[in-house]
Each structure stands twice: as C-alpha cells, then as structure tokens.
C-alpha positions, 0 to 999 in steps of 0.5 A: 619143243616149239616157241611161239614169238609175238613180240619184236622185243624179244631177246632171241629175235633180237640178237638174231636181228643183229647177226645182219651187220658183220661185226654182229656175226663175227662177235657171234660165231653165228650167221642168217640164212634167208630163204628155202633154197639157201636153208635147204643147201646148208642143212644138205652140207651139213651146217649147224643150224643153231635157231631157226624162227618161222612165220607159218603165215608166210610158208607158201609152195613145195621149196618152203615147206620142205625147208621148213621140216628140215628145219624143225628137224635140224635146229638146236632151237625151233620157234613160230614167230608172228609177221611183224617179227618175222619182218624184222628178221628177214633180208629184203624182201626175202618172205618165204617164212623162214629164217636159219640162225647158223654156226660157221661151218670150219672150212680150210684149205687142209680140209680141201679134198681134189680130184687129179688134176683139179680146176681151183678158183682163187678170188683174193680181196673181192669187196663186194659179197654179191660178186662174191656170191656170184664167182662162187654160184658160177664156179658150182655151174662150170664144175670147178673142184674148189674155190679159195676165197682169198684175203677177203674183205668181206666175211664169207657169210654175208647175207648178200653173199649166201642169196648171190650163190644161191646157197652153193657158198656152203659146199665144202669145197669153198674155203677162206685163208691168205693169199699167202698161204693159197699160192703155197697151197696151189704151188704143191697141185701140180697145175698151171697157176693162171691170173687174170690181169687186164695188161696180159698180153696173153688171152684166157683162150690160149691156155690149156685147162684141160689137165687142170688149172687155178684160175685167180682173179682179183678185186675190180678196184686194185686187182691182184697184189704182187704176189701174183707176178711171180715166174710161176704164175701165167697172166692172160686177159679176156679182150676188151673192145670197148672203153672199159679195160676190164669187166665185172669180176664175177663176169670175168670169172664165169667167162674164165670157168667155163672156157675150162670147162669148155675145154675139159669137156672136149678131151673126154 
C-alpha cells in the first residue's frame, strides 16, 4: 500500500531525516540511500531496503524511473512525498525523486569469497568517507577481489561514502573489521602483503601482483600504525617529485590498483 506524505513533520520522515548524522544511524541500524544509481546497486546486491519515500514530481529519465519500480518492489514500506519533504530527506543536491531507507547489510571478512591468488585492498583508519568512497569506486574499476576497510573512522554507509563510490560500497566483496584481525586474515592468502608508505625505498613498480596482492594504504593525516612494519609486510612508495611527500589516498590507491591490474593483464 502506498502512503502519500505532505507534511515535513511527520514522524517517518522525521527519523528518516535524522539517519543523516552518524549516531543517528548507528542508534538506528538503518541507513539513506540518495539516488538511482546507488538505489538501483543496493537492491542488485541484495540490501534490505526497509522505507523508501518518492517525490513523483521529481522522477525525471530512464535510471530513475527504473529505480523507482524496483523501489516500490522491494521496500518493506512505500510512501509518495510532496517536494517540500522530499527536500528534507534528500543529500545536497541529489533530486532524482528518490530516497531508500536501508538495513546494513552483514559483511565479514568470514563472509569474503576469493578467487586463487586474490588482489585485496586494505584501507585501515581513512577519515574521510569520500576518500573512502573513492578507494572503493577505484578498487570496483581495477577489478580488485575484495577490500577490507580497516579500523574505520567513519561508518561504512556514510551518505558521502555510498555517492563517491557510486553505489559499488554495497558489493559483497567490501567489509569492515580490525586492523588486527585483517593482517591475520591476510596472513592465511598466500599473497605478498604490500604497504604503501611515503619513506619506502622500494617503488610500487617494482613488486610483482600478477599471482596476487594486498595492497594496504593508510590515512593521509597519521598513515599506517605499526602493525604494519612487520617482516612480512614489503613497503613501497609512489615517487614524489614535488613539495608534497605523498598524495591523496584515493589517488594513491587507484595508482596502486591499477599497476596490478596493469600487470595481471599482461600474463594472460
């Protein structure tokens, strides 16, 4: 049955409006999702999508109106809103019409299933959710098998976050858990534990990902804990010919990503 909301008071709209801070969601177990694209990609990936509330007014093209009828077929509640409440629910400037409210899916490193000889991303204790999001729109372009968000500093489904990866932070191959437990994880897939640290002496060029890797990157303002200076963990750096000693995480990472890719697609 389909509700139609006209007042910004309303108790759903409301709480949904609140799931826009982090404790909000976290008190919640529920999260937003702005946009078709990103709607479109959770439903695909199997996300419980609990409310969604639509503004018929603002469901403009092909992406949105798709999402909308995957909407309607996949929430647990369907509501029409008008545009003045539509505007309180919606993320910047994200109109498309539609907005998801979602469980959190379960994702572990136990649920993690490889390929032989896997490339894995780590990023342990990122900040920023948009570097986030972009490390792991990155990772989904250069094919990576998996990426294990480490330690984070900021919840997994971030609005920021989900609209920098473009949806793709709903893959099952995209997990959270601690640094701690991720190196022992790592430790049992038989690949070369590869960190990216800005006073290697090695270059990111010089390692060999084509029988798989873990590439691990850390936050821009402290980079990775000493957890990662262990024998078994090789540090490399990307040259720096500037002032600047390092770049931009997600910058790094989609460098570092795609040199493996680069690579394992030659020995094919």
């Amino acid at each position: 049955m389909t509700h139609h909301i006209t007042s910004r008071h309303n108790p759903r709209v409301k709480a949904a409006a609140k799931l826009r801070t982090g404790r909000k969601r976290e008190a919640a177990a529920r999260f937003l999702i702005d946009g078709p694209r990103e709607i479109a990609r959770a439903i695909a990936a199997g996300v419980e999508i609990a409310e969604a509330f639509v503004c018929e007014e603002l469901v403009e093209g092909d992406e949105a109106t798709a999402a909308v009828t995957k909407l309607r077929a996949a929430a647990g509640e369907f509501a029409t809103v008008a545009p003045e409440v539509f505007e309180k629910l919606c993320y910047g400037d994200r109109g498309s019409g539609a907005v998801a409210v979602a469980v959190p899916p379960t994702r572990s490193l136990a649920r993690l299933q490889l390929p032989a000889a896997p490339l894995v991303a780590v990023i342990e204790g990122v900040e920023k959710p948009g570097n986030v999001g972009a490390v792991l729109r990155s990772a989904d372009g250069a094919g990576l098998d998996a990426v294990v968000v480490a330690d984070p500093r900021t919840d997994l489904y971030n609005p920021q976050t989900i609209r920098a990866s473009l949806g793709t932070v709903f893959g099952s191959h995209v997990c959270t858990a601690t640094a701690a437990d991720t190196l022992a994880w790592l430790r049992t897939l038989d690949v070369p534990l590869v960190a990216a640290r800005p006073d290697a002496t090695q270059l990111y060029t010089q390692l060999d990902y084509r029988h798989g890797a873990a590439i691990i990157l850390g936050s821009e303002a402290t980079g990775l804990t000493d957890l990662w200076n262990a024998a078994d963990v090789t540090p490399v750096r990307l040259p720096m010919h500037g002032l600047a000693d390092s770049l931009n995480v997600s910058v790094s990472a989609a460098v570092m990503f795609y040199e493996a890719e680069r690579q394992r697609a030659q020995a094919t």
